[in-house]
N, C-alpha and C positions, 0 to 999 in steps of 0.2 A: 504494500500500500504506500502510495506518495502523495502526499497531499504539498500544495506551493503555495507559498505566500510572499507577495509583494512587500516591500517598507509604508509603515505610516505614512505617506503624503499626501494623501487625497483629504482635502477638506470637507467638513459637514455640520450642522449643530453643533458649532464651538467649540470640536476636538477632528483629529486627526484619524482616519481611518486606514485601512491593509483593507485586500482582495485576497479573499481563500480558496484557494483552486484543486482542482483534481484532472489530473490527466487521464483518467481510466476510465472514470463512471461519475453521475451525480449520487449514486446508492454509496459510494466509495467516501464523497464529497458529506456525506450527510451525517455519515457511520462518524466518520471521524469529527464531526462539529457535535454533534450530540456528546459525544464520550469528552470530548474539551466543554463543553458545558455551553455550547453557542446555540440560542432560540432558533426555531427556526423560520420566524420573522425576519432573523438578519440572514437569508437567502434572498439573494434577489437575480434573479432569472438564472446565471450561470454562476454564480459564487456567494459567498459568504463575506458580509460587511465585516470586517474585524476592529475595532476601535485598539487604538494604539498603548494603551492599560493592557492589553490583552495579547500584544506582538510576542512579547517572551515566552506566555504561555504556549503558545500554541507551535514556538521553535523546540520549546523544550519537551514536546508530545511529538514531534517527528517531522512537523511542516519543515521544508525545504527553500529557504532564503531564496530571491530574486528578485530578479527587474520588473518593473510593472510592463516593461515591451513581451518580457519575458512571458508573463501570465497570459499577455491576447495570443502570442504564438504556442503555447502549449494546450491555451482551450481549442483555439484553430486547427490545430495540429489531430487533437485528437476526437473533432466534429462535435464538441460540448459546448461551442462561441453561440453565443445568443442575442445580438448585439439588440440593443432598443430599437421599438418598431416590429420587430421581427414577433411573430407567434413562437409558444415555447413549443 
C-alpha cells in the first residue's frame, strides 16, 4: 500500500492544507485515511484534504512525501485524476 502526500501549501479557512493520494485505488485511499483518523468529508473527489496539524501524522503512518506536480501525475498516471467539472 502507498498512499502520497503533497506539502502544506494550499490555502483554505485560515490554515494550510496537503493532498492525500493513492496511486492504486480510492478503496486503498480510504482504508488508509480512516485508520489515520481522517473524516470522510475531507474527501473530495480524488483525494483527501489534509490540514497541515496533520502532515507529520500521516508521514509517520507511511504517506510518501512529494511534489504537488507530483500528486496530479501519479493520480493521472494511474486513471484516479478527477479534475472539477468532470462526473466522479
Amino acid at each position: 500500500m502507498t498512499v502520497y502526500i503533497d506539502p502544506p501549501s494550499w490555502p483554505g479557512h485560515g490554515r494550510l492544507w496537503s493532498h492525500l493520494v493513492s496511486d492504486l485505488s480510492f478503496d486503498e485511499l480510504h482504508a488508509f485515511a480512516e485508520a489515520l483518523g481522517v473524516p470522510r468529508r475531507a474527501f473530495e473527489r480524488d483525494h483527501y484534504d489534509l490540514p497541515s496539524h496533520r502532515y507529520a501524522d500521516a508521514v509517520a503512518a507511511g504517506a510518501v512525501e512529494v511534489s504537488s506536480r507530483e500528486v496530479v501525475r501519479l493520480l493521472t498516471a494511474a486513471g484516479l485524476r478527477r479534475p472539477k467539472g468532470r462526473p466522479a
